[in-house]
N, C-alpha and C positions, 0 to 999 in steps of 0.2 A: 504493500500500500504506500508506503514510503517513497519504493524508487518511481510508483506513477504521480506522486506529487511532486517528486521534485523533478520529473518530466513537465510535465504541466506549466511549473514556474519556469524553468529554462525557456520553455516556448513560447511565453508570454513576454519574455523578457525580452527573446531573440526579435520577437514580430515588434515587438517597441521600440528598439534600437534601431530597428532595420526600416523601420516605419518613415518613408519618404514619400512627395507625390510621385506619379508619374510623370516623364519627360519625355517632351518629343525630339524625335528621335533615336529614341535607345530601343530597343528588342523588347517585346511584350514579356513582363517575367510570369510565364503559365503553368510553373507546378503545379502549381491549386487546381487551375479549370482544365490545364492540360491539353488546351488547344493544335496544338503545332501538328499533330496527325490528321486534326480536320479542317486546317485551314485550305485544302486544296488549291491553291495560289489564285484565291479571289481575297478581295478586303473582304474585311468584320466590322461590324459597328457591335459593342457592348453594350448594352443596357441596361444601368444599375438601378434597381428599386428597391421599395420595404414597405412593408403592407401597411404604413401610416400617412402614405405618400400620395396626396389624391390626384394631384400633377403629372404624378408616374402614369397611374393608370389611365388617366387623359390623355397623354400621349401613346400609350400603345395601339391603338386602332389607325392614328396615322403611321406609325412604323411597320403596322401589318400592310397597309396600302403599300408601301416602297417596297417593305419584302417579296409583296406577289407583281408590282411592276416591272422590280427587277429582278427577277428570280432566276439562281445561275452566275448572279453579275454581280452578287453585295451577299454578305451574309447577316443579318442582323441575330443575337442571341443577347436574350434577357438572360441578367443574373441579380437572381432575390436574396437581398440582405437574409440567409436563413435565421430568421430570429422572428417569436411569437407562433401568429396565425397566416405567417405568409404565404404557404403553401394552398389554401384553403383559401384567402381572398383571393389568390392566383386566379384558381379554377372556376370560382364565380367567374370574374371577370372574362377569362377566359371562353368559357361556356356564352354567355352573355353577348360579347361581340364578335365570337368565331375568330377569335386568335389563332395567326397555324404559325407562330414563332417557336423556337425552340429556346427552350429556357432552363437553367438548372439554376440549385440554389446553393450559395456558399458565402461566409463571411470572411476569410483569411483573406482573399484580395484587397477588398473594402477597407478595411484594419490596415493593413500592411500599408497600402499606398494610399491613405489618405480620402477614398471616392469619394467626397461630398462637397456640395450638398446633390440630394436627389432629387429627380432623377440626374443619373450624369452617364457620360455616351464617351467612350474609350474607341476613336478610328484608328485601326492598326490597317496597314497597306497588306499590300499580298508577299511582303516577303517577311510579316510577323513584327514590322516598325509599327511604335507609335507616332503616327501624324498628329492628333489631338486628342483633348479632351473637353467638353463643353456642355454645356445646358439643351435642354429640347428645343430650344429657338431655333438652333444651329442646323436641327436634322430636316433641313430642307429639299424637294425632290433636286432643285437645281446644283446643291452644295454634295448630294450623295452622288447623282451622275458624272458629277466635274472629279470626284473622288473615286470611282468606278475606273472616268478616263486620263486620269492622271495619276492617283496615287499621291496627292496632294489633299491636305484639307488648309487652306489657305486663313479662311476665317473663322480664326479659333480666338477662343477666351481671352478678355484683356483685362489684368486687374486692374482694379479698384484701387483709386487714392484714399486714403486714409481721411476720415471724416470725424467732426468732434462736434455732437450733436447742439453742447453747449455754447458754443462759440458760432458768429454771424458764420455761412455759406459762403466760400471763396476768398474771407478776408484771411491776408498770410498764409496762403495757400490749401486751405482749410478744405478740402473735399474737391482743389484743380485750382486751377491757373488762374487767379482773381482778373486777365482780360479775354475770360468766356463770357462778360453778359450779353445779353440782347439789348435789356432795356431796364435800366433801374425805377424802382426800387433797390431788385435783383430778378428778372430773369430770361431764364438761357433755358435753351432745345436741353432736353435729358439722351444721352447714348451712354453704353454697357460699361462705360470707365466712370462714371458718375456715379457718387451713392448715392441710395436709398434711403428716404425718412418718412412718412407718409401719416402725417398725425391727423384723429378721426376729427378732435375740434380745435378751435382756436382758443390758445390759454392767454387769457390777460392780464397771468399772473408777473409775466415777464415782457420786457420790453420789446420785443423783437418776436418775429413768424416767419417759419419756413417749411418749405412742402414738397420734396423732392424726388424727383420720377414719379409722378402726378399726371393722370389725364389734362385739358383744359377743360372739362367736365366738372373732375373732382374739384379744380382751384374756382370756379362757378357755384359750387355748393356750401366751399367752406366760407364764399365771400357773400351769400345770399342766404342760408339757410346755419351758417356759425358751425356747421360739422360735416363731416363727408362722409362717413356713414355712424350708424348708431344700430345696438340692439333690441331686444324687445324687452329689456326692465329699463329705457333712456323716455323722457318723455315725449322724445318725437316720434315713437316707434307706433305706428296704425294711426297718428297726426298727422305726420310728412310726409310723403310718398318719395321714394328711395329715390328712385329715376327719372329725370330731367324733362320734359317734354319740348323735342328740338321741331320748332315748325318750319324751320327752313331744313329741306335733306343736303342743302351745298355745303352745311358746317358742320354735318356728322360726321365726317372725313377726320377734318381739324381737333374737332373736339375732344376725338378720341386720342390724339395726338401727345406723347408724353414731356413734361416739364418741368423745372424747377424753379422754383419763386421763392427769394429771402428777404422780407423787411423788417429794419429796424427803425424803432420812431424812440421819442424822448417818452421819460418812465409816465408823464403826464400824459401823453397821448394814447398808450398802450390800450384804450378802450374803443379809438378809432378804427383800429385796424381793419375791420371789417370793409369801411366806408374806403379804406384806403387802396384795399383789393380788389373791391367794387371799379376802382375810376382806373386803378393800372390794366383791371382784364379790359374795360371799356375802351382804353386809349390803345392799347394794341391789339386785340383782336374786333373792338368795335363791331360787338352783338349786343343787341338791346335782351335783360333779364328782368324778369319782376316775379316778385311770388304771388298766386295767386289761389284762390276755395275754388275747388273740383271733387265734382264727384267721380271717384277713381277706383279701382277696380284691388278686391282683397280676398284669401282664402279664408271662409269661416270654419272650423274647427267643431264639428256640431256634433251632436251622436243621434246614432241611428237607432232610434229607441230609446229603450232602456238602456243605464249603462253601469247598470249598479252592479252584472258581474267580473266591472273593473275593479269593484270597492275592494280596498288590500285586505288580507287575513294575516299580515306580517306585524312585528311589531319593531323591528329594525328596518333603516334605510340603507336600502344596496342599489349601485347602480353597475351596469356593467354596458359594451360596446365594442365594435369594430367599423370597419367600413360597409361590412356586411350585413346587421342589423344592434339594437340594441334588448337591454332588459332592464326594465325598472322595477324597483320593491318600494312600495310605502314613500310613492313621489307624488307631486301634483302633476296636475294637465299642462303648467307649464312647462315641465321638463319637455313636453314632446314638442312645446313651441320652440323653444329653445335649440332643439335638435334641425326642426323643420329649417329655421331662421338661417342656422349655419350652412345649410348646404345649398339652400335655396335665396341669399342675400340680396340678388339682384334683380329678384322679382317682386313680385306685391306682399305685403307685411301679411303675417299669418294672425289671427285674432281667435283667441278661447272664445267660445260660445256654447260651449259644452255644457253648461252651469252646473258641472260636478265642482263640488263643495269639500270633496274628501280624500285623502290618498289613495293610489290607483295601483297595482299589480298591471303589469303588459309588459308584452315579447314580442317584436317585428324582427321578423327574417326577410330584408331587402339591400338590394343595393341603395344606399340612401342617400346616393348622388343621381337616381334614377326617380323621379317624381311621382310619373306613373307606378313602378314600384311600390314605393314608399305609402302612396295614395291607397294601394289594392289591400298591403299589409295593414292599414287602419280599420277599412274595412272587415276585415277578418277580425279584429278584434271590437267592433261595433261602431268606431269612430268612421269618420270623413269628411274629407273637405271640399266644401263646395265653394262656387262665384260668388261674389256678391259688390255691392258697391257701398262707398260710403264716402260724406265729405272731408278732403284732406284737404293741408296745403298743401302744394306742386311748386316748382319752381321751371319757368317758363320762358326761352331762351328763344328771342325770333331773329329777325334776317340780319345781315348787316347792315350797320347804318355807312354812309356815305361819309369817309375819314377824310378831311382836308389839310394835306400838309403842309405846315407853316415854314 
């Protein structure tokens, strides 16, 4: 027993020490997967996942499309972080969209060189070189074809400048090169070298806001509506309607278009902010917004019947979950709002109308990133959700106005 523990620690030590990224250009190292008898001298795309990854699994159906496009000419092979339920969310999914990828599962890779974050996609050429490694953006038909006919993957991964959330954007080189702006206050186009901040409201606790890799959508919501999203225990939640309504289709394009915006004002002013976001989106993108009461569209949360054989028999609260379904013990109706909200954010707010009063017992077995799913499995247990409408505020984004240049 002794000599398999101190096997055990040696190999943990070894795989820590040794523990590097991957580099391009160096030889794929495949003990673990053991690839090199089946690379048959075509490339391989890798694709790493772990069953907590909902990105991952949203990307496998496009990589099933390239696999059967190019099939013969690219190999793609998933490989599942094996840890938990992964095997088993696998086969959902799998089952689900007709996966015909080949996949095994193993975590020494992963470990050893650093894979993350997930999903991440390891191009090794046809002679077992790594060309790159990268995020799902990257696995493009036109980027896997150019990598087919050359053995090249060009446009790989650029890091990240180093960013400090507390300090102004850009100032002393703080997150790039302080002569990227557009247009001051502060802002500039967002690309892959740019960080990420994406805060839900505007704090007025401090003098200064910033919002970075941002729709012009979301920097629209945080300057007319004070947040850019919110849950269902916030009091905008089944008051505001999440999603914008664009009545020009010329500025959907733009709007969806990513950014970064930093202003600082004096500690006095810090309550303007809003007004001040208001006249910067106005002065450079010059779209007229105003919020306005509509009646807008919600899921109500009803039961079908009776529903008292939810009422719980338990006298402890236990929750449990996957991507695949969840179980609750001795929870209210909210928990399922709750669940609903997270997978379903960017549609219509979900509203209790259940008028259960009491702790609930229920067990859904669905893909709970599949609506319809999720919808069948409530049923099954007496609940569902139906249309319904109700008056919210909207915020309301029409054409452009006519910008005259001074």
């Amino acid at each position: 027993m002794k000599r398999y523990s101190l096997f055990g620690l040696m190999l943990f030590l070894y795989l820590s020490a040794a523990a590097q990224p991957l580099q391009r250009g160096t030889i794929f190292p495949d003990q673990s997967l053991d690839l090199t008898k089946d690379f048959k001298h075509i490339p391989i795309i890798l694709d790493f996942f772990t069953a907590y990854c909902p990105v991952c699994f949203a990307s496998m159906p496009h990589a099933n499309e390239l696999q059967q496009k190019f099939k013969g000419q690219i190999r793609f092979l998933l490989i599942g972080y094996d840890q938990g339920n992964v095997r088993s969310v696998y086969e959902k999914f799998k089952t689900k969209f007709d996966l015909r990828l080949e996949v095994r599962f193993d975590t020494v890779v992963a470990q050893q060189y650093k894979i993350q974050p997930f999903p991440r996609y390891v191009w090794i050429d046809r002679n077992g070189i790594v060309q790159a490694v990268t995020g799902p953006y990257k696995v493009t038909e036109k980027n896997v074809l150019n990598f087919i006919e050359t053995g090249i993957m060009y446009d790989t991964d650029i890091e990240r400048y180093s960013f400090d959330r507390n300090k102004p954007y850009l100032i002393n080189g703080n997150g790039g090169l302080d002569s990227n702006f557009l247009f001051r206050s502060l802002l500039t186009s967002w690309d892959e070298s740019s960080p990420i901040s994406t805060p839900s409201h505007i704090d007025f606790r401090v003098p200064y806001f910033q919002a970075l890799g941002v729709t012009a959508l979301s920097l629209y919501k945080l300057a007319y509506l004070g947040a850019n999203d919110w849950d269902n225990a916030d009091s905008l939640y089944g008051n505001v309607f999440p999603q914008p309504i664009l009545l020009d289709s010329g500025i959907q394009h733009e709007a969806k278009r990513y950014y970064c915006y930093s202003v600082t004002v004096p500690l006095l002013d810090r309550y303007r902010m809003r007004n001040i976001l208001q006249n910067d989106l106005e002065n450079y993108f010059g779209w007229e917004a105003r919020v306005e009461s509509r009646m807008m569209p919600y899921w109500r949360l009803i039961c079908n019947g009776e529903c008292d054989h939810l009422k719980s028999k338990a006298t402890a609260e236990r929750a449990e979950g996957t991507r695949i379904g969840f179980s609750l013990t001795r929870h209210s109706v909210s928990a399922i709002v709750d669940l609903l909200h997270s997978n379903f954010q960017n549609g219509p707010p979900f509203i209790d109308e259940t008028g259960i009063d009491f702790p609930i017992d229920i067990k859904v077995s669905a893909i709970l990133s599949d609506f319809d799913e999720f919808r069948n499995a409530l049923r099954q247990n007496g609940l569902d959700l139906v249309e319904g409408k109700r008056m919210m505020k909207v915020l309301v984004i029409g054409q452009r106005m006519n910008v005259v240049s001074k």
